[in-house]
MARPA-930222 format. One record per residue (C-alpha): x, y, z; residue number from 0. Coordinates in nm, 2 decimals, m for minus. Last residue first. Layout:
N
- X_Y_Z_NUM
...
This chain:
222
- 7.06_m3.31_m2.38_221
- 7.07_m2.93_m2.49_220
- 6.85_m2.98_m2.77_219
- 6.59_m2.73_m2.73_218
- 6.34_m2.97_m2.63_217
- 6.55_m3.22_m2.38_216
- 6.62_m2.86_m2.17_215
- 6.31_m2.79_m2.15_214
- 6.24_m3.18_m2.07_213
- 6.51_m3.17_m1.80_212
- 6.41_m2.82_m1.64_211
- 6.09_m2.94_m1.58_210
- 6.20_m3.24_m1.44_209
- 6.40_m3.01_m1.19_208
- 6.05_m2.82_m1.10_207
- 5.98_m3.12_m1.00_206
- 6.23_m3.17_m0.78_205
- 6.28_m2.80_m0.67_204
- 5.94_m2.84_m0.52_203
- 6.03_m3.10_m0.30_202
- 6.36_m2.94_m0.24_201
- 6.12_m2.61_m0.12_200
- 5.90_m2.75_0.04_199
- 6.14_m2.95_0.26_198
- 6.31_m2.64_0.38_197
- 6.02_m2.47_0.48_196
- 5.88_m2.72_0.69_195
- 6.23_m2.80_0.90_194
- 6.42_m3.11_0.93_193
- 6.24_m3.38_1.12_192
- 6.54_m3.63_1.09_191
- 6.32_m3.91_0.86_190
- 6.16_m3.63_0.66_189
- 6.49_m3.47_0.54_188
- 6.66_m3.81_0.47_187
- 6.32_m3.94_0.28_186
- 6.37_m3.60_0.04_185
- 6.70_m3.73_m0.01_184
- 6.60_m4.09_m0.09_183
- 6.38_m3.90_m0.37_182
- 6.64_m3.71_m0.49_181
- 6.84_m3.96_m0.55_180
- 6.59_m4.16_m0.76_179
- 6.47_m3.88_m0.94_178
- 6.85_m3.81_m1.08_177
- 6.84_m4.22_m1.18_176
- 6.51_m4.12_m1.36_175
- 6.58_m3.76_m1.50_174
- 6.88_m3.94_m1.74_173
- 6.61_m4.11_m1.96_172
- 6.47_m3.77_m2.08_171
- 6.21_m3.90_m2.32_170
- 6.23_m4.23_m2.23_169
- 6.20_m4.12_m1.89_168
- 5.90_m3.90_m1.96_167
- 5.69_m4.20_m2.15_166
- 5.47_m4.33_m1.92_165
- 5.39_m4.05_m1.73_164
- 5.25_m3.90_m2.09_163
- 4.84_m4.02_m2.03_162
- 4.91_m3.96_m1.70_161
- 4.98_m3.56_m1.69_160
- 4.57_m3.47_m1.69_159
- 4.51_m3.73_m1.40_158
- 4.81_m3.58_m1.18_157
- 4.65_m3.28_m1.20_156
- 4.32_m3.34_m1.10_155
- 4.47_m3.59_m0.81_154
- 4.69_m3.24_m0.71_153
- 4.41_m3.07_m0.67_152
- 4.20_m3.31_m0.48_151
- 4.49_m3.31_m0.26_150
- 4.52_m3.00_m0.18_149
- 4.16_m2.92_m0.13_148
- 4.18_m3.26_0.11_147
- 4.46_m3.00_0.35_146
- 4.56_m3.32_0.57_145
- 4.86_m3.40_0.36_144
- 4.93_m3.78_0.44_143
- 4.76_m3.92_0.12_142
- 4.98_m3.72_m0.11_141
- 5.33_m3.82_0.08_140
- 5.22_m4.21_m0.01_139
- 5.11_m4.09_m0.30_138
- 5.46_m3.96_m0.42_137
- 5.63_m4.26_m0.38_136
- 5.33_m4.43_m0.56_135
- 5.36_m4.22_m0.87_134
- 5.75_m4.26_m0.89_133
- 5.66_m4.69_m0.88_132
- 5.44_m4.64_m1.18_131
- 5.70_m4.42_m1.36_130
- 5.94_m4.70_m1.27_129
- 5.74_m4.95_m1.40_128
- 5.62_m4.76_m1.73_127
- 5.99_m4.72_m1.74_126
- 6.12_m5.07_m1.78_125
- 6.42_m5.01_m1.93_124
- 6.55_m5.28_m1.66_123
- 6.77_m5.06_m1.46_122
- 6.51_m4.82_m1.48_121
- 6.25_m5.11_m1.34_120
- 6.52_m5.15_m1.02_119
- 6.53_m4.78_m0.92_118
- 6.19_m4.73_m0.91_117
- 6.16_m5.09_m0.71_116
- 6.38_m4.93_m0.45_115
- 6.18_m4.59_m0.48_114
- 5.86_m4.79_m0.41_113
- 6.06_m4.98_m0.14_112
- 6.15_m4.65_0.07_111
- 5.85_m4.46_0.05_110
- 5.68_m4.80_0.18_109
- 5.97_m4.76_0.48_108
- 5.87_m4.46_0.50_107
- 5.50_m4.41_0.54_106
- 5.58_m4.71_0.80_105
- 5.78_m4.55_1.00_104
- 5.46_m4.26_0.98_103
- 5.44_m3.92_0.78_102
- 5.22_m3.72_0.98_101
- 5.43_m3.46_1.06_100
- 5.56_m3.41_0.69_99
- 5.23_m3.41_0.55_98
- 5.20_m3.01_0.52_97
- 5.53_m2.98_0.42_96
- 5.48_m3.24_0.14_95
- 5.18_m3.06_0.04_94
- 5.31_m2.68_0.02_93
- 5.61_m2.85_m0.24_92
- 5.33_m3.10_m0.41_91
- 5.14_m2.75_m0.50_90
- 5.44_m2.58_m0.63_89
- 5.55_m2.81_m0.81_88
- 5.17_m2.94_m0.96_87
- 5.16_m2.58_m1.10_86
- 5.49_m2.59_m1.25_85
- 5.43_m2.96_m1.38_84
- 5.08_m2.84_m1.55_83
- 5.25_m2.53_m1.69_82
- 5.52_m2.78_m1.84_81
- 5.29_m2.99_m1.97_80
- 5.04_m2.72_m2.12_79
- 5.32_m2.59_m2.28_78
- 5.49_m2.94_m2.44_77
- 5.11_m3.00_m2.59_76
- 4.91_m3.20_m2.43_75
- 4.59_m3.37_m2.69_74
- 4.27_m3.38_m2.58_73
- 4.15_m3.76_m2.67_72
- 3.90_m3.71_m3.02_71
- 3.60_m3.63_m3.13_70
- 3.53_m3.54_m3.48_69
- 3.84_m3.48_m3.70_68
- 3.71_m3.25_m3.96_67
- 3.47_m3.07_m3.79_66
- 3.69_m3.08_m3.44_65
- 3.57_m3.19_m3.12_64
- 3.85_m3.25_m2.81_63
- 3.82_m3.46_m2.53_62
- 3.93_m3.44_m2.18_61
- 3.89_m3.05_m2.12_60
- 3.60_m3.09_m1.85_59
- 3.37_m2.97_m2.14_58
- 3.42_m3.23_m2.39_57
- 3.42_m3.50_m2.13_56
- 3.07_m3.39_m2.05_55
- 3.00_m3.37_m2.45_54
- 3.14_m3.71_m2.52_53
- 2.91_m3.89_m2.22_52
- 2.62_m3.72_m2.40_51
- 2.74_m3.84_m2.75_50
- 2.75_m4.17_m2.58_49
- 2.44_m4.18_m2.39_48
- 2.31_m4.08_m2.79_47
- 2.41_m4.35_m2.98_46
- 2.26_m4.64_m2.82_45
- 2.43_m4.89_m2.55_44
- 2.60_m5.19_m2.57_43
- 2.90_m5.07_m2.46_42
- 3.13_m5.19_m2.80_41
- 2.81_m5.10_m3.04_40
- 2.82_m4.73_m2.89_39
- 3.14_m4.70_m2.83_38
- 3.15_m4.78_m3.24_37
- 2.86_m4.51_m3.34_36
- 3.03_m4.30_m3.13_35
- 3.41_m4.31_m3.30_34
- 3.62_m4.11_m3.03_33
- 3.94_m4.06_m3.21_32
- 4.27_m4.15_m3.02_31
- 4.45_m3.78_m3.03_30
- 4.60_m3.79_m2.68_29
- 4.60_m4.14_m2.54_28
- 4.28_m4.38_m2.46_27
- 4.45_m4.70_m2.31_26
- 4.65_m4.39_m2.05_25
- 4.45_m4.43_m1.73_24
- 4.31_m4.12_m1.73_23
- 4.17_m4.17_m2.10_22
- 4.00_m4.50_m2.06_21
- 3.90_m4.41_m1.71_20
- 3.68_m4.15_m1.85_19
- 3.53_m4.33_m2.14_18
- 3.42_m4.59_m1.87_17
- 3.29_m4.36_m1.64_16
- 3.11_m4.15_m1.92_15
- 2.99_m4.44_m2.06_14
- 2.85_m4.55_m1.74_13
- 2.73_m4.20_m1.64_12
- 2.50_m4.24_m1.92_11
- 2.34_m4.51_m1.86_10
- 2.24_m4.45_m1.59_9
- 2.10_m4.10_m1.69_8
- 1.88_m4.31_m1.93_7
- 1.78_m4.55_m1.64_6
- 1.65_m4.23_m1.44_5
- 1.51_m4.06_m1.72_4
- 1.29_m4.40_m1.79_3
- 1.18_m4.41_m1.47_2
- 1.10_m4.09_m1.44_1
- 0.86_m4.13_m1.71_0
């Protein structure tokens, strides 16, 4: 009996895992219906480790279950992404701070190519590149804050905003060459030492400046 628990539970946590990375990695996006019967013929599983996986997603805020629509990718609406990039400003502000000391010559100089190649896939169009090359920039930074909470946070956060990263410099095109800047700013102010408070609060202001850019985008002003 135990066994048979133990290989159900398995199975399980492998459609969960693989339903999870669907989503966080952007193949599932907001609103892509959940079919179970399907998962369940694709994973080679039955019916019901999926509509278990479903229901775990369901609570962790991934998926969504209507009556009419069944389940589906959790859509983000322009208010949960703005509230998500407030929260992640103020929290990748405190942890760039925090990492500044521990930043290496070589932290930089891969700080420095991952902004060059930024730079390079916008000149290209290519903004799934450049959005990849942004999220690396900013890792680097992420994996030198010694406070794990910190970063755990900011993983969770990062995971809810991927399924759009792709698509926020189409959707304010102009944000990527001001990103770009900023960025080799923020690499000025760690390279010379300057002081904790000041870069928290320019890495702060730059997201809170993409903020701006998509408010701005919304109402028409751009």
């Amino acid at each position: 009996m135990a066994a048979v628990a133990a290989q159900r539970q398995g199975k399980q946590e492998r459609v969960y895992s693989i339903l999870r990375s669907r989503i966080v990695e952007g193949a599932c996006g907001p609103g892509h219906r959940l079919v179970i019967d399907a998962l369940a013929r694709e994973l080679e599983v039955s019916q019901m480790p999926v509509r278990e996986a479903i229901r775990r997603l369901e609570a962790e805020g991934w998926v969504l279950y209507t009556r009419n629509q069944g389940a589906q990718v959790a859509p983000i609406d322009a208010v949960s992404w703005s509230e998500a990039m407030t929260t992640m400003a103020v929290l990748e502000g405190y942890a760039t701070a925090l990492a500044a000391p521990h930043v290496s010559r070589r932290d930089l100089d891969r700080m420095r190519a991952a902004n060059r190649a930024m730079e390079a896939a916008l000149r290209e169009l290519d903004v799934a590149g450049a959005s990849t090359h942004n999220l690396a920039f900013h890792g680097v930074i992420h994996a030198r804050c010694p406070n794990a909470h910190i970063r755990r946070e900011l993983t969770s956060i990062q995971e809810r905003l991927n399924s759009l990263r792709n698509t926020i410099f189409s959707y304010i095109p102009a944000r990527g060459e001001i990103s770009v800047h900023e960025h080799a700013e923020l690499l000025a102010m760690l390279e010379h030492g300057a002081e904790a408070a000041a870069i928290e609060a320019f890495a702060r202001e730059h997201k809170l400046n993409t903020v701006a850019a998509f408010e701005l985008r919304r109402a028409g002003a751009v």
